[in-house]
py3Dmol code that shows the C-alpha trace and the ligand (Angstrom):
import py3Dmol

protein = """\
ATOM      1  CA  UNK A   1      12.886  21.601  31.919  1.00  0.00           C
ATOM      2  CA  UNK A   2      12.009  21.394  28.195  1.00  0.00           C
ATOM      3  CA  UNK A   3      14.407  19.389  26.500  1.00  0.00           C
ATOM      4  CA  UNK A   4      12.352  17.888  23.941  1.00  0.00           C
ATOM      5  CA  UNK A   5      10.425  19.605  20.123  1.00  0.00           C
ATOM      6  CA  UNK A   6       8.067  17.890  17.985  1.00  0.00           C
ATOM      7  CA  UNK A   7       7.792  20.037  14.507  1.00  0.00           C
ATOM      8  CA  UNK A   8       5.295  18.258  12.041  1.00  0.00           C
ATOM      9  CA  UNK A   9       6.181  18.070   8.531  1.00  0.00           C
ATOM     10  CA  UNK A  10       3.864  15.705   6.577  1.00  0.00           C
ATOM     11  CA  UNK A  11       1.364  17.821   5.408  1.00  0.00           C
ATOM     12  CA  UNK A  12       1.041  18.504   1.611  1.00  0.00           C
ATOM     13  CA  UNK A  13       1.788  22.021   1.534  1.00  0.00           C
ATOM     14  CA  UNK A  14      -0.849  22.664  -1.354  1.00  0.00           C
ATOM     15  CA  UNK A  15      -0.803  26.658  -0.657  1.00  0.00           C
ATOM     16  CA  UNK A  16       2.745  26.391  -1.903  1.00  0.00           C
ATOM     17  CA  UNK A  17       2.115  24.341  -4.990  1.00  0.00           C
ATOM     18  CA  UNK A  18       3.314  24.549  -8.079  1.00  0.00           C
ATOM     19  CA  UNK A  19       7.079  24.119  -5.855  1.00  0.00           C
ATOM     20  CA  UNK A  20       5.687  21.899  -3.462  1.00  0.00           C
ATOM     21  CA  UNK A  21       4.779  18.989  -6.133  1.00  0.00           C
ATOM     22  CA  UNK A  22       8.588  17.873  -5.998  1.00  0.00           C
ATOM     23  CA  UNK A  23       9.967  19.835  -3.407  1.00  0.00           C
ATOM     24  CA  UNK A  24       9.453  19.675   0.698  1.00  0.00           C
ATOM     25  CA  UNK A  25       8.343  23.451   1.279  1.00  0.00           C
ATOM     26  CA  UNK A  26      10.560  23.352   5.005  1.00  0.00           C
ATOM     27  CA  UNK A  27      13.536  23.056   2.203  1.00  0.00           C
ATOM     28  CA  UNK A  28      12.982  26.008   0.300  1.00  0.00           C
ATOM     29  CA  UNK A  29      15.474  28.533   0.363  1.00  0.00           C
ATOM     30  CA  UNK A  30      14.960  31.821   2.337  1.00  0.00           C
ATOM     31  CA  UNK A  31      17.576  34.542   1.424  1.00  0.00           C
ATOM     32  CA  UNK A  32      19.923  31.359   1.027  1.00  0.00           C
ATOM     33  CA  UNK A  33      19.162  28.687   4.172  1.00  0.00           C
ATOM     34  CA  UNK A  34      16.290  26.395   4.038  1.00  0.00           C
ATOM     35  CA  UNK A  35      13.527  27.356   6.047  1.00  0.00           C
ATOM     36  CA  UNK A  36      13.795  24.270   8.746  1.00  0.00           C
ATOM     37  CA  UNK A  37      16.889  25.554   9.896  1.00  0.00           C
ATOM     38  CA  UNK A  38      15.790  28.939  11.206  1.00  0.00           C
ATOM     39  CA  UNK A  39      13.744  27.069  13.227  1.00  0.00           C
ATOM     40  CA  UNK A  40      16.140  24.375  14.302  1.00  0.00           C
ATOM     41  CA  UNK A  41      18.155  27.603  15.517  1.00  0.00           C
ATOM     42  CA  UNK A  42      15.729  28.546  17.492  1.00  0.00           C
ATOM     43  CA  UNK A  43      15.231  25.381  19.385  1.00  0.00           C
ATOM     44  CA  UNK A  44      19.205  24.990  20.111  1.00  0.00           C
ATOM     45  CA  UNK A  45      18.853  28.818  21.294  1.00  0.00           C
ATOM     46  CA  UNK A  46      16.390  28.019  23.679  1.00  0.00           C
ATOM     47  CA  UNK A  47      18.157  24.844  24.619  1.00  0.00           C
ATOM     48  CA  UNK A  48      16.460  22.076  23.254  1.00  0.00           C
ATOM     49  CA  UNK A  49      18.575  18.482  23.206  1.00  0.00           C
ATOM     50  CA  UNK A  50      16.373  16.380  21.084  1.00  0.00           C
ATOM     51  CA  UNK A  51      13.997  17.565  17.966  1.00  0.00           C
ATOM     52  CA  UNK A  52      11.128  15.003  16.528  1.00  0.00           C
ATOM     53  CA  UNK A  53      10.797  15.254  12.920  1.00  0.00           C
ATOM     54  CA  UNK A  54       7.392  14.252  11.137  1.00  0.00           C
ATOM     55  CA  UNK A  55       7.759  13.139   8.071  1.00  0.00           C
ATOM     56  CA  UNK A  56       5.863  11.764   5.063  1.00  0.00           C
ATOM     57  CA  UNK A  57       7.843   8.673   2.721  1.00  0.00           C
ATOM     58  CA  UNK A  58       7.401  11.673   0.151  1.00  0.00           C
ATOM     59  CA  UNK A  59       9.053  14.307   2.564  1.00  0.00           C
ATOM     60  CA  UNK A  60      11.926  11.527   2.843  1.00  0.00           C
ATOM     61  CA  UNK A  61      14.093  14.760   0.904  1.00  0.00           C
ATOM     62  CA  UNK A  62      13.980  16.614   4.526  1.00  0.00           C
ATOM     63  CA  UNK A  63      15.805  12.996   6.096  1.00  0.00           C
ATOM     64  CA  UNK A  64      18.376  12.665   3.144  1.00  0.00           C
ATOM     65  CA  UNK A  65      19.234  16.459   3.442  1.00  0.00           C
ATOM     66  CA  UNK A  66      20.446  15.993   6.795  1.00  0.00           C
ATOM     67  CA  UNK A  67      22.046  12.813   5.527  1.00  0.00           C
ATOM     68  CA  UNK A  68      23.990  13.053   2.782  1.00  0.00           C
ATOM     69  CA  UNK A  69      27.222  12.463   4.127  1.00  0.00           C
ATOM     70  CA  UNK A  70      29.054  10.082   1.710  1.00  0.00           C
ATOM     71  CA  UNK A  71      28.183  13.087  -0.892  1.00  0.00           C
ATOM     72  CA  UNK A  72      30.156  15.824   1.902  1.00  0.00           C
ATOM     73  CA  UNK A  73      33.177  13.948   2.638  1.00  0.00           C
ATOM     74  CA  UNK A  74      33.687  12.950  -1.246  1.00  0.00           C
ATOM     75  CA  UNK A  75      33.611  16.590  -2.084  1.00  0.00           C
ATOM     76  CA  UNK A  76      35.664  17.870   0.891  1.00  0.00           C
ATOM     77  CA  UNK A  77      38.142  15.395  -0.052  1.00  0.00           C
ATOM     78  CA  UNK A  78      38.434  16.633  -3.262  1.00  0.00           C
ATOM     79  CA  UNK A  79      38.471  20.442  -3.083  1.00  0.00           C
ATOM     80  CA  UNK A  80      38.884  20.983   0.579  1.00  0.00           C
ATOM     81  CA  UNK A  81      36.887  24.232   0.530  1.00  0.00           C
ATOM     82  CA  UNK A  82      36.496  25.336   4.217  1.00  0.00           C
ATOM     83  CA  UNK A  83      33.240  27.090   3.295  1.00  0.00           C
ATOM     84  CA  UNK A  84      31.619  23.473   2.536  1.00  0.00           C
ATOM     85  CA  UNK A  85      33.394  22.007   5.444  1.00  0.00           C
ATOM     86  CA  UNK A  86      31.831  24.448   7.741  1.00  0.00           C
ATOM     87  CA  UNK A  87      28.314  24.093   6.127  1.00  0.00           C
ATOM     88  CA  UNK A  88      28.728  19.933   6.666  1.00  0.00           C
ATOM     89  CA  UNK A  89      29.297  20.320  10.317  1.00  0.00           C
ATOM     90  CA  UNK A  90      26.405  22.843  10.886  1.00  0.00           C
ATOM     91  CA  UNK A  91      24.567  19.470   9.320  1.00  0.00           C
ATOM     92  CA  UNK A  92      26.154  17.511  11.522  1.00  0.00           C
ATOM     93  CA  UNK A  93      25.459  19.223  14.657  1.00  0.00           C
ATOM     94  CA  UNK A  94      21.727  19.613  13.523  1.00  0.00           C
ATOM     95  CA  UNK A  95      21.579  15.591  12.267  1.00  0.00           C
ATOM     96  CA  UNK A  96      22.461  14.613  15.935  1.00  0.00           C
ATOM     97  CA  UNK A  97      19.667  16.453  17.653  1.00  0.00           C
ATOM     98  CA  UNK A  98      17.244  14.952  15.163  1.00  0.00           C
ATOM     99  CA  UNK A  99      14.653  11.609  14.955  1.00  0.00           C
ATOM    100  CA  UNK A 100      12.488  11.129  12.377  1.00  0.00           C
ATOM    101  CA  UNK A 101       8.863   9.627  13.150  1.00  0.00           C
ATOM    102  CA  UNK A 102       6.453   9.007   9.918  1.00  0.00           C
ATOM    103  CA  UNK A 103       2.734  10.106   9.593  1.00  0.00           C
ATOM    104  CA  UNK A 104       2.345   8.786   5.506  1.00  0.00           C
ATOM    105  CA  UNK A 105      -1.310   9.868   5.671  1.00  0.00           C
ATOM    106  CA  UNK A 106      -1.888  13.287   6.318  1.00  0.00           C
ATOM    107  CA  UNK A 107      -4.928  13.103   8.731  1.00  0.00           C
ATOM    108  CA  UNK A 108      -4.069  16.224  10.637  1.00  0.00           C
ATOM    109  CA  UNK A 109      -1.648  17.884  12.921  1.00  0.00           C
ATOM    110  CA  UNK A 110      -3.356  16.069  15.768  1.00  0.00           C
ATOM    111  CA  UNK A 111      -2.577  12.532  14.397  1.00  0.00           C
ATOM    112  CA  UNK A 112       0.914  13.733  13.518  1.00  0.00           C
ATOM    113  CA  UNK A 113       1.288  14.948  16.886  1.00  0.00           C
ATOM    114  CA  UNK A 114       0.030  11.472  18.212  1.00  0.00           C
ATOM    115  CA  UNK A 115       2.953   9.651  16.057  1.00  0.00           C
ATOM    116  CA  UNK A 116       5.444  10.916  19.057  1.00  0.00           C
ATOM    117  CA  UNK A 117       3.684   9.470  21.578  1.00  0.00           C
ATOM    118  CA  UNK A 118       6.124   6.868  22.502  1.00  0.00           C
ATOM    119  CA  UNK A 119       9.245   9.194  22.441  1.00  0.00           C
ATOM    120  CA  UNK A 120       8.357  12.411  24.333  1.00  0.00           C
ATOM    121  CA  UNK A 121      10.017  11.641  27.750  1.00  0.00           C
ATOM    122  CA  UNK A 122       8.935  14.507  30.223  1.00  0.00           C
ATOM    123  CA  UNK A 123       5.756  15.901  31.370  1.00  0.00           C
ATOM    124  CA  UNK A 124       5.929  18.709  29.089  1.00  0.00           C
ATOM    125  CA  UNK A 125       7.372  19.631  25.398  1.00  0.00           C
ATOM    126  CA  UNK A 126       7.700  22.315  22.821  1.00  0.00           C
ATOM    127  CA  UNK A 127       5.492  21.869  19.197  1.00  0.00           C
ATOM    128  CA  UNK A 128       7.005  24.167  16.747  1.00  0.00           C
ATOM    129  CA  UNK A 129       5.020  24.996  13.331  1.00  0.00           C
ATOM    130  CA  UNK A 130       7.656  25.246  10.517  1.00  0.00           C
ATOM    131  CA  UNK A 131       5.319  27.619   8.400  1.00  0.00           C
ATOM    132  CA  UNK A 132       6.053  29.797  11.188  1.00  0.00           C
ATOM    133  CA  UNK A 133       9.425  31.626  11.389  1.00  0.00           C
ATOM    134  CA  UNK A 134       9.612  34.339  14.530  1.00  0.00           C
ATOM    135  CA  UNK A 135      12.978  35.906  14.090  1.00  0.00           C
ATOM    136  CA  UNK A 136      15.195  38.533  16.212  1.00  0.00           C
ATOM    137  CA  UNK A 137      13.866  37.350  19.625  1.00  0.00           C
ATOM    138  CA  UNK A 138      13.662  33.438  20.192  1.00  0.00           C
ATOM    139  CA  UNK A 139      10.116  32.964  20.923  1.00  0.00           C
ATOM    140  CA  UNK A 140      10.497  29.665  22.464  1.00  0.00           C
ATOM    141  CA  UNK A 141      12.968  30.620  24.889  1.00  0.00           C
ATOM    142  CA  UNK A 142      10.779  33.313  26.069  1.00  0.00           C
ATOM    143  CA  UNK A 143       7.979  30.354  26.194  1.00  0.00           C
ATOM    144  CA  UNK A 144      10.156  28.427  28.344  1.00  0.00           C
ATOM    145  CA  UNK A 145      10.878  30.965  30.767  1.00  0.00           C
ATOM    146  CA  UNK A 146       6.971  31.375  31.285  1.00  0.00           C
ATOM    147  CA  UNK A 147       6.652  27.544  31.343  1.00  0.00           C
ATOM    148  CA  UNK A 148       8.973  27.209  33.817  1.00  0.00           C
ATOM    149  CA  UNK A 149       7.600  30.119  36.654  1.00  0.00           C
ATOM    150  CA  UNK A 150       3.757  29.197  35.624  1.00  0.00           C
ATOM    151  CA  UNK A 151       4.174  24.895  34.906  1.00  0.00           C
ATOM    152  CA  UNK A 152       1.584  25.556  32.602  1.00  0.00           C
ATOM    153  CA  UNK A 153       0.931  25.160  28.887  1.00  0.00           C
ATOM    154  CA  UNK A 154       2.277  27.956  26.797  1.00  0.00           C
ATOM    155  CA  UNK A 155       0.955  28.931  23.419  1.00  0.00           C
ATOM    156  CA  UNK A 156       2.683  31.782  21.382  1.00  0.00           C
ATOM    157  CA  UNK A 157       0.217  34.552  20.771  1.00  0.00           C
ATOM    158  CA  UNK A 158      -0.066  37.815  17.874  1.00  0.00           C
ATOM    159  CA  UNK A 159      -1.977  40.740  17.814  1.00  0.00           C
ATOM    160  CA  UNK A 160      -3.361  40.604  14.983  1.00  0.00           C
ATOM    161  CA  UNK A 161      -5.149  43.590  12.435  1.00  0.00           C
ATOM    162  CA  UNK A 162      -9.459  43.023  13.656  1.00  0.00           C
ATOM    163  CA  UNK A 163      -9.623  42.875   9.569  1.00  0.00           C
ATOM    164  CA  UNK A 164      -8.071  39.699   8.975  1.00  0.00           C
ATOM    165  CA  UNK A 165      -9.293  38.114  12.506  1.00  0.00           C
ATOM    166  CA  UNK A 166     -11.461  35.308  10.208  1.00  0.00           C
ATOM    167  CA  UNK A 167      -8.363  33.779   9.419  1.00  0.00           C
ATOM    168  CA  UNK A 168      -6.759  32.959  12.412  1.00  0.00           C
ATOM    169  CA  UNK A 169      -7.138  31.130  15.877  1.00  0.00           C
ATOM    170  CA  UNK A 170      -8.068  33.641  18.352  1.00  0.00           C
ATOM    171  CA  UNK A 171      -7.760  33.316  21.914  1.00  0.00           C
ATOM    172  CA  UNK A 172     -10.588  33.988  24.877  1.00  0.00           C
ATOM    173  CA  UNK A 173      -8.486  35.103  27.117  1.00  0.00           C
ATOM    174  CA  UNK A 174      -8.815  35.403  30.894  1.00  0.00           C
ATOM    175  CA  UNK A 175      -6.779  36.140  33.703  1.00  0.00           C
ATOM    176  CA  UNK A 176      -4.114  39.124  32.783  1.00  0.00           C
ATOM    177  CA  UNK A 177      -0.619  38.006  33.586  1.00  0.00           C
ATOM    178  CA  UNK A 178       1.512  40.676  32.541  1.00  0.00           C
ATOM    179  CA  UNK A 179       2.065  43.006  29.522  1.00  0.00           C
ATOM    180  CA  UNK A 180       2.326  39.614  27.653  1.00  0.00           C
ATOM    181  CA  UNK A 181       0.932  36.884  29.167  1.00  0.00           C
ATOM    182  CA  UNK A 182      -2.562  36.278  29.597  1.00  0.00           C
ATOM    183  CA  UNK A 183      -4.415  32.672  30.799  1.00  0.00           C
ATOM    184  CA  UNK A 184      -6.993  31.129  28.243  1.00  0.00           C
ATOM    185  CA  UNK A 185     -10.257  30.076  28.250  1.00  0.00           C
ATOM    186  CA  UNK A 186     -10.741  29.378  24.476  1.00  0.00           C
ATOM    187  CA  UNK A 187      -9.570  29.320  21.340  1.00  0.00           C
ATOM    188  CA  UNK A 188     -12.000  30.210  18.243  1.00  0.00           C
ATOM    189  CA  UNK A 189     -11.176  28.992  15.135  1.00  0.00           C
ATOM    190  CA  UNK A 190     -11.522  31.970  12.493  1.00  0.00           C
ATOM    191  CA  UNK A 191     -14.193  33.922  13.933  1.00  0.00           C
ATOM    192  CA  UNK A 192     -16.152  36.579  12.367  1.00  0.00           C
ATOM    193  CA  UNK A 193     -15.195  40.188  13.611  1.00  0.00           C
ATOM    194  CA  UNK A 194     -18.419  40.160  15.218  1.00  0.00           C
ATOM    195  CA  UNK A 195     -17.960  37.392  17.803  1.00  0.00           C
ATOM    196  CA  UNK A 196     -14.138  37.880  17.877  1.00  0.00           C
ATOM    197  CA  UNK A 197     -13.329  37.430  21.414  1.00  0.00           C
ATOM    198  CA  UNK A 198      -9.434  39.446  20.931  1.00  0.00           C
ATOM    199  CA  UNK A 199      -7.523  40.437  18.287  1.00  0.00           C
ATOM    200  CA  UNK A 200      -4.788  37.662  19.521  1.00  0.00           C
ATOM    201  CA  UNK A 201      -4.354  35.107  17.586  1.00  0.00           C
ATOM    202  CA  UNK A 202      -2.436  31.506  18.093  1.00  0.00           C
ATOM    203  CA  UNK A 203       0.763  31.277  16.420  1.00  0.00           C
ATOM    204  CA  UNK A 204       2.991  27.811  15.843  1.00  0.00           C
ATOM    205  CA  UNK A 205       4.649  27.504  18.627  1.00  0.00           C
ATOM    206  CA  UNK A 206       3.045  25.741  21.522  1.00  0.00           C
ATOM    207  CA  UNK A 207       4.174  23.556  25.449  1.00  0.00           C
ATOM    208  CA  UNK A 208       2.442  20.807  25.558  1.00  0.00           C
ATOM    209  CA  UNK A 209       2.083  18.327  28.582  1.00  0.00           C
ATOM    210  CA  UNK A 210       2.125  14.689  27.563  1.00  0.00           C
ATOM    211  CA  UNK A 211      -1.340  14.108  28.904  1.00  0.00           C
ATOM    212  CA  UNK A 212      -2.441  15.743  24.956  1.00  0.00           C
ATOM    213  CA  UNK A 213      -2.042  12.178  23.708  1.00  0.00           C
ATOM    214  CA  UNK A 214      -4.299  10.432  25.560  1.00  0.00           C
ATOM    215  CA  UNK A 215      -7.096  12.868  24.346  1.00  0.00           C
ATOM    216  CA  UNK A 216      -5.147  12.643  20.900  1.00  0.00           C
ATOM    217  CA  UNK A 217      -5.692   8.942  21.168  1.00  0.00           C
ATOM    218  CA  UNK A 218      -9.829   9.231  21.962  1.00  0.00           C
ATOM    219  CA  UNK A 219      -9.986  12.023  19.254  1.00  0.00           C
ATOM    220  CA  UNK A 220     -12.610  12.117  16.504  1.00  0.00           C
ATOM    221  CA  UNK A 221     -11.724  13.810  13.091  1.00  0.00           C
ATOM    222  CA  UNK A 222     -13.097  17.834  13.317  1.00  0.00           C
ATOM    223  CA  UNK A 223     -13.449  19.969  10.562  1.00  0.00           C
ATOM    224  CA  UNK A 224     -12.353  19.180   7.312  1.00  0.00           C
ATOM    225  CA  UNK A 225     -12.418  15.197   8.306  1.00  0.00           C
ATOM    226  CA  UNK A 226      -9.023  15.556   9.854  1.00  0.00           C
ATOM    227  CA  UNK A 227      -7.554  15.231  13.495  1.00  0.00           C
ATOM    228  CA  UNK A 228      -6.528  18.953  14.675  1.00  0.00           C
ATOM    229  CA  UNK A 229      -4.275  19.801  17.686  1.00  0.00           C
ATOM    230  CA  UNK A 230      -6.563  22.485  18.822  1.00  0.00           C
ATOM    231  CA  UNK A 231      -9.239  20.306  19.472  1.00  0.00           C
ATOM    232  CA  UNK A 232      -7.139  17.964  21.387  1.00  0.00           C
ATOM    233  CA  UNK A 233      -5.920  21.520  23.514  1.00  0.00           C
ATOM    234  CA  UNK A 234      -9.864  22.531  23.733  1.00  0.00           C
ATOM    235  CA  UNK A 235     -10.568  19.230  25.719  1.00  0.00           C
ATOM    236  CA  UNK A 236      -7.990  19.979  28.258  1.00  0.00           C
ATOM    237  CA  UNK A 237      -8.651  23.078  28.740  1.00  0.00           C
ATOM    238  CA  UNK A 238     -12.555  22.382  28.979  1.00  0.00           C
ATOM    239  CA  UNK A 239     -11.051  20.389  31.497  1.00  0.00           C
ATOM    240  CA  UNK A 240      -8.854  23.014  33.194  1.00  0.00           C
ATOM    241  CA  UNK A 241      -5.732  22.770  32.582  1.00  0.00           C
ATOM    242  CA  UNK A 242      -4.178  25.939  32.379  1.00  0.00           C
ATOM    243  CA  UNK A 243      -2.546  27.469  29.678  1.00  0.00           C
ATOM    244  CA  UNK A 244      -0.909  31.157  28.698  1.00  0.00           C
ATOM    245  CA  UNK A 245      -1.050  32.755  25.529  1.00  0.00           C
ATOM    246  CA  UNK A 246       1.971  34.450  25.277  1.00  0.00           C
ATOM    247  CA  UNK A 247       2.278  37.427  23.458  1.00  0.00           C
ATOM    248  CA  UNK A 248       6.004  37.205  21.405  1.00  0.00           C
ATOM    249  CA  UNK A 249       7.963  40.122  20.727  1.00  0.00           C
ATOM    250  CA  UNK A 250      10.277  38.344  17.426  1.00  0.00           C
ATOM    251  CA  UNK A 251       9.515  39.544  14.161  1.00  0.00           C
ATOM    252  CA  UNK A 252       6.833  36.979  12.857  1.00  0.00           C
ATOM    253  CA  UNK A 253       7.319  35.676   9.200  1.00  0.00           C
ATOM    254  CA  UNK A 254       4.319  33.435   7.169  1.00  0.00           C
ATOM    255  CA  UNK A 255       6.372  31.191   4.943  1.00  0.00           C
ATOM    256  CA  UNK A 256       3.631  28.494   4.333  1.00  0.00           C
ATOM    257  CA  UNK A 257       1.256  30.825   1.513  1.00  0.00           C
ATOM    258  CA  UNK A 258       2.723  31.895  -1.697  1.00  0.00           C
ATOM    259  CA  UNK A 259       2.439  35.582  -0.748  1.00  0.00           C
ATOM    260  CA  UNK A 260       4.246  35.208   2.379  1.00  0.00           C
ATOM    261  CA  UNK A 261       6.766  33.340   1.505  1.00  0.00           C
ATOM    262  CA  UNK A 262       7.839  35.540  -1.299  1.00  0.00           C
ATOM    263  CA  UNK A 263       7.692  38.200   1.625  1.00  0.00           C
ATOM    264  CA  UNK A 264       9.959  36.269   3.925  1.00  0.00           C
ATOM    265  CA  UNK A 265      12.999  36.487   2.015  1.00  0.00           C
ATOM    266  CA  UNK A 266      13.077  39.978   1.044  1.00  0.00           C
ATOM    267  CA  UNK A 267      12.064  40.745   5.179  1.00  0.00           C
ATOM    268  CA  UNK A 268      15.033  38.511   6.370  1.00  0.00           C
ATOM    269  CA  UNK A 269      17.488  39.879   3.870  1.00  0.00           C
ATOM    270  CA  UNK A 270      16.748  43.422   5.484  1.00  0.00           C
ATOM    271  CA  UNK A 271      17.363  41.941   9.141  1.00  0.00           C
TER     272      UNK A 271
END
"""
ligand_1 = """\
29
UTP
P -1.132 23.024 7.574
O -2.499 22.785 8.023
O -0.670 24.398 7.422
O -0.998 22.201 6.220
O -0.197 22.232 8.586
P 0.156 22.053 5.152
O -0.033 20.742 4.495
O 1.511 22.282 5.707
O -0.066 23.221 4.095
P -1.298 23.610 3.141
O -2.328 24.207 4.062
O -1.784 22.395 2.414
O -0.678 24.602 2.242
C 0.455 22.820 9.677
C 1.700 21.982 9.974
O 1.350 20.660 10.308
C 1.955 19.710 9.440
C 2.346 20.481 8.198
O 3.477 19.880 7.573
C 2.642 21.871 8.772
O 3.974 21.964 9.244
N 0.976 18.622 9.179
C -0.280 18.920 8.759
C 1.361 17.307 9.401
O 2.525 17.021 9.780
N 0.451 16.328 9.170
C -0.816 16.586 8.760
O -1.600 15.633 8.596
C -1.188 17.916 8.550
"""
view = py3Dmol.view(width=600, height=400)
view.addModel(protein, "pdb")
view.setStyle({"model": 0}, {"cartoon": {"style": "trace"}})
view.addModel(ligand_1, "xyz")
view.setStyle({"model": 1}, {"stick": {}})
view.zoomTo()
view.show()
């Protein structure tokens, strides 16, 4: 069973800038909730116990958002609004599930990954890419289902339009599954059309077995100097370990670039 999610939240968020200079972009509001919680949604949907936060000391706004009590009960005490009551125990509930884990350099999603290490209890567990928001059909409750006929690694999968392949991961695939799973035997990083291998590409959300961090541990910085996950799932697979792409059926919204996260609102608002 997958009890456990890891979602990484130390990077700088510089496609997001000017708001992200003061402001943790998993805090933003979309049509009137931060982002984070869509997502933490979806992990008590799929029935997730315990969520890993990765932080920065200057992301420390995501911890004191979910701790802010003294500043609740001060105000319900005063004006005993049951709107704000009822928002304070939705923090609640979420502030339970939660532990907070630090990465204060931002060397990659690999070494943020690795800062879990000691707290990820069973063989497997579920990564989840804040930047990411699949809505309408819980894509990692569908990835758990797979996980648990296959016991393999799942990774949530897109088709995406053969114009824009060169900016995505895009998946080798090989054996067929089903209408939406398929087994991997690479992933590309932002191919050219030319030697695009599909038109699926990887999407945030991803089962992991624990044995990632002892290749995250032996891991050398790849492109751009920093420490990816992908590379660290390339080595296991080179070393066959299985995984699935799985092919999600939720309606998939970008919030980390300016342009989609203007998008995102006006989408969810139509929902
Ligand atoms: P991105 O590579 O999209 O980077 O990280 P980013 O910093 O969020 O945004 P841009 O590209 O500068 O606009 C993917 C996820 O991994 C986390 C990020 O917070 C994001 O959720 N991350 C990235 C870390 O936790 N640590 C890192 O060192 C890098």
């Amino acid at each position: 069973m997958i009890k456990q999610a890891i979602i990484p939240l130390a990077g700088l968020g510089t496609r997001l800038l000017p708001l992200t200079s003061v402001f943790a972009k998993e805090l933003l509001p979309i049509n009137g909730r931060p982002g984070i919680e869509y997502i933490l949604d979806e992990c008590i949907e799929a029935g997730i116990k315990e969520v890993i936060f990765i932080i920065s000391n200057k992301k420390i706004m995501i911890k004191n958002y979910f701790y802010n009590d003294i500043f609740y009960k001060k105000i319900i005490t005063k004006k005993k609004d049951i709107r704000i009551i009822n928002e304070y125990k939705r923090i609640l509930k979420y502030k339970k599930m939660i532990k907070f884990v630090y990465q204060n350099k931002p060397l990659g999603t690999g070494d943020a990954v690795l800062k879990t290490r000691k707290y990820i209890k069973d063989k497997f567990f579920l990564m989840l890419l804040p930047d990411d928001l699949i809505l309408k059909k819980n894509c990692s409750k569908a990835m758990i289902k797979v996980h648990n006929k296959y016991k393999s690694s799942v990774m949530a999968s897109m088709n995406v339009n053969k114009k824009t392949i060169s900016r995505w991961g895009i998946y080798k695939l090989s054996k067929k599954i089903n209408k939406t799973d398929y087994f991997i035997n690479d992933v590309i990083e932002k191919p050219s059309i030319k030697n695009a291998p599909s038109n699926k590409a990887v999407i945030g959300r991803y089962i992991l077995p624990k044995k990632i961090f002892s290749k995250l541990l032996k891991q050398k910085p790849g492109k751009g100097g920093e420490i990816h996950i992908t590379d660290a799932i390339q080595s296991l697979i080179n070393e066959n370990y299985k995984f699935i792409a799985h092919n999600f059926s939720g309606k998939y919204l970008d919030c980390g670039s300016m342009d989609g996260y203007i998008k995102s609102s006006m989408e969810i608002s139509k929902l």
